[in-house]
Structures are given as structure tokens and as C-alpha cells.
C-alpha positions as CSV (number, residue, x, y, z in Angstrom):
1,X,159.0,136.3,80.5
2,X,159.3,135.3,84.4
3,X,156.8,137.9,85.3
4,X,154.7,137.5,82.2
5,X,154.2,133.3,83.3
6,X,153.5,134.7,87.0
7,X,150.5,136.8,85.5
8,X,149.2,133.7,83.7
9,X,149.6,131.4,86.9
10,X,147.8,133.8,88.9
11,X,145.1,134.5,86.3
12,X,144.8,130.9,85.9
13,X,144.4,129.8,89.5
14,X,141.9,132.8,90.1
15,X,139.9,131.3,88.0
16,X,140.0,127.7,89.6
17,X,139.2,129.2,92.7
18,X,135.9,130.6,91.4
19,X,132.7,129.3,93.2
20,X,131.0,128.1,90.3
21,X,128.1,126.5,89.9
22,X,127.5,123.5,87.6
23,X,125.2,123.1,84.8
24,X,123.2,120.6,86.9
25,X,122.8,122.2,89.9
26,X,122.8,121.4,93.7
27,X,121.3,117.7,93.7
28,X,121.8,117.2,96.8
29,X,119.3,118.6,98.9
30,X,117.0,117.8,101.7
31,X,117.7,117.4,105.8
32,X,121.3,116.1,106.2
33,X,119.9,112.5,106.4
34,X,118.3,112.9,103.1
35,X,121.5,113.9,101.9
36,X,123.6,111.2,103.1
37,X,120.8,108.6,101.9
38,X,121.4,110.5,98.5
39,X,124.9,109.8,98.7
40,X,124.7,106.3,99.6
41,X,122.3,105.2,96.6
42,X,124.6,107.0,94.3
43,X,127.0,104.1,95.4
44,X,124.7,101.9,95.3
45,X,124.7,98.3,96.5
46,X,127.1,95.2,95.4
47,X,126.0,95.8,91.7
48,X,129.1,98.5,90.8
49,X,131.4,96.4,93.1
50,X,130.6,93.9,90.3
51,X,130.8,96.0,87.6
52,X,134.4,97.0,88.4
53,X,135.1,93.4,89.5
54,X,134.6,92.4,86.6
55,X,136.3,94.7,84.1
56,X,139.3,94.0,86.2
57,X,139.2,90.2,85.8
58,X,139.7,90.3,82.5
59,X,142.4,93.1,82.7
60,X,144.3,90.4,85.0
61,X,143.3,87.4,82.2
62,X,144.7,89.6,79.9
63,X,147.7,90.9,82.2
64,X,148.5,87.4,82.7
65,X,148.7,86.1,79.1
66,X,150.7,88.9,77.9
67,X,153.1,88.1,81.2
68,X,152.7,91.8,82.4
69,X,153.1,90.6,86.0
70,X,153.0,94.0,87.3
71,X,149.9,95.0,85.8
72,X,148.3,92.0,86.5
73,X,148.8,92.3,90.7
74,X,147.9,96.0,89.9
75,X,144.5,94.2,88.8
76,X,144.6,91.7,91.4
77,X,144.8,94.2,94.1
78,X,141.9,96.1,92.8
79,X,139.7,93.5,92.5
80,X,140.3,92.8,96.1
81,X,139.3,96.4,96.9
82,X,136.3,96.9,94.8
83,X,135.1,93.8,96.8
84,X,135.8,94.9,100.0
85,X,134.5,98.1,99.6
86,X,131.2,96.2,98.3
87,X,131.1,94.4,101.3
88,X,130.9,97.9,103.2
89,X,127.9,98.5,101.5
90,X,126.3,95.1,101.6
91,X,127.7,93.4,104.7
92,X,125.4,90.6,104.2
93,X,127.2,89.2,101.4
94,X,130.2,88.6,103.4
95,X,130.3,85.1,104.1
96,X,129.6,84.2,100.2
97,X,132.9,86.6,99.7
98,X,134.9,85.0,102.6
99,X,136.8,81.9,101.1
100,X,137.4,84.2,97.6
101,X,139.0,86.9,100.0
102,X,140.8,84.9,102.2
103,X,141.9,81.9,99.8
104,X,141.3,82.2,95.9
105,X,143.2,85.6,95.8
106,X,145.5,85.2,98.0
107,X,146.0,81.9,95.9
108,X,146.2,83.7,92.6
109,X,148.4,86.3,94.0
110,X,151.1,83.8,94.7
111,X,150.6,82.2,91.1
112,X,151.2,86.0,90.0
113,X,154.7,85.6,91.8
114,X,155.7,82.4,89.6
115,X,155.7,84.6,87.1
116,X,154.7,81.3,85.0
117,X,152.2,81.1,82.3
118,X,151.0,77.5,82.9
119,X,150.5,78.1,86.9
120,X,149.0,81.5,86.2
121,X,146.3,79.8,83.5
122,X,145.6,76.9,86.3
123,X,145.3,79.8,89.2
124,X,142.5,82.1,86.7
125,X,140.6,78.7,86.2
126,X,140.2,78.7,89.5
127,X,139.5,82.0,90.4
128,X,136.6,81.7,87.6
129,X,135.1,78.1,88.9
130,X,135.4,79.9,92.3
131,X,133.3,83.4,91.2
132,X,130.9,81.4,89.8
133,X,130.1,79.2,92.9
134,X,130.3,82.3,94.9
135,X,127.8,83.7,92.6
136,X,125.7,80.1,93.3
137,X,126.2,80.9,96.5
138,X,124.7,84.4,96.1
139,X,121.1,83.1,94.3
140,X,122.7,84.1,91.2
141,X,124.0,81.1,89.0
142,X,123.1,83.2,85.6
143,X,125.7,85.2,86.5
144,X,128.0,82.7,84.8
145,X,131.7,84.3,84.2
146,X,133.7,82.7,81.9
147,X,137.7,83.4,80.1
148,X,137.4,86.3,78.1
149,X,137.8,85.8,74.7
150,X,138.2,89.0,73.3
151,X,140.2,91.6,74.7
152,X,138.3,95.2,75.4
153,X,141.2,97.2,76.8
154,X,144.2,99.2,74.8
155,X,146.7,98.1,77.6
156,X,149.0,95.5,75.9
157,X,152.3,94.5,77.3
């Protein structure tokens, strides 16, 4: 049986290492700049940062009411990084991003350590009053975030 799983394992990871192409095809193409522009517009621009920003928030909303402290920092933290790593791509929103980065999460995070309903509720207010006037901030007022209402994700404490 010992040798019978090596056989398998071997099989298995020969066929891993196989350099196969995929249905699609090399996309990347073109001079190594053309490549890395390729790259970069897969990425895209703030928009995705947004995206994920805002799945997250209501993960933490949701976190929050359900007092899964853990899960909401988990979200916190993310949030932080999907807007940091947007600011990568689009520097020039940085100083529409600075007071959320350096006050209104660092603000909720300590709410988060209460590990209180009522303080958390007051701290998420916040953090939505404060999206939305960095959004303002950004030309973008229609971009109006409120409390989520309904809950999307299977995650439930």
C-alpha cells in the first residue's frame, strides 16, 4: 500500500508539473512594456479597490452585529489594505483617503476592542458618514453608502 500511494504521488505531481497551456492562450504579449501596461490595466484603477472595500464593509457591519469581533478586525484590516493598495495605483487620491486611513479606522479598530455593541454601532455610523464625505471629496457624492440591510454573505457567528 506504501509503495502503491508513492506511485500515485509521483503520477500525480508529474502531471502538475506539465507545461500546459490554457484554453485562452498567452494574452500577454507585446514588448515587455506592453506587457507590464497589460498587467497594470488588469488591476485597474481605484474602482476594484472599491469593489472589495465595499463587500468588506458590510462583512464588518455584519461581523459587528453578530459580535464576531475576530472576524470583524479580520474585515477591518482588509479594508485597510484594499485601500492602500488602491492608493498604489491611484496616488492622487491620497489626500481624500488620508483622515479615513489615519483616523476613522484606526477609530473603529479601537471600538472593535470594546467589544461592545452600542460603541461598535456609533463607530460604523461614523465610518459610513466618513466614506461618504470622502466620496464628496472625491467628485463622487452618488456614491452614497449606507447600513446594509440585508445580509449577502453565509458567514454568521
Amino acid at each position: 500500500m506504501k509503495y502503491f500511494s508513492l506511485v500515485i504521488g509521483f503520477v500525480l505531481f508529474s502531471a502538475c508539473n506539465q507545461n500546459t497551456e490554457t484554453a485562452q492562450g498567452k494574452w500577454i504579449v507585446g514588448t515587455e512594456q506592453q506587457k507590464l501596461e497589460k498587467i497594470e490595466n488588469q488591476f485597474r484603477g481605484f474602482d476594484n479597490a472599491m469593489v472589495e472595500t465595499g463587500y468588506r464593509y458590510q462583512e464588518l457591519y455584519w461581523a459587528g452585529q453578530d459580535k464576531n469581533w475576530e472576524y470583524a478586525e479580520y474585515q477591518l484590516e482588509k479594508i485597510q489594505k484594499a485601500i492602500e493598495n488602491g492608493l498604489e495605483r491611484r496616488p492622487k487620491r491620497a489626500k481624500s483617503a488620508a483622515y479615513f486611513l489615519t483616523s476613522v479606522l484606526p477609530e473603529m479598530k479601537k471600538s472593535l476592542e470594546k467589544k461592545d455593541s452600542l460603541v461598535f454601532n456609533k463607530s460604523f455610523q461614523d465610518l459610513t458618514v466618513n466614506c461618504n464625505n470622502c466620496h464628496a471629496m472625491e467628485k463622487v457624492p452618488y456614491f452614497s453608502v449606507k447600513t446594509p440591510t440585508d445580509r449577502q454573505s453565509p458567514i454568521k457567528k
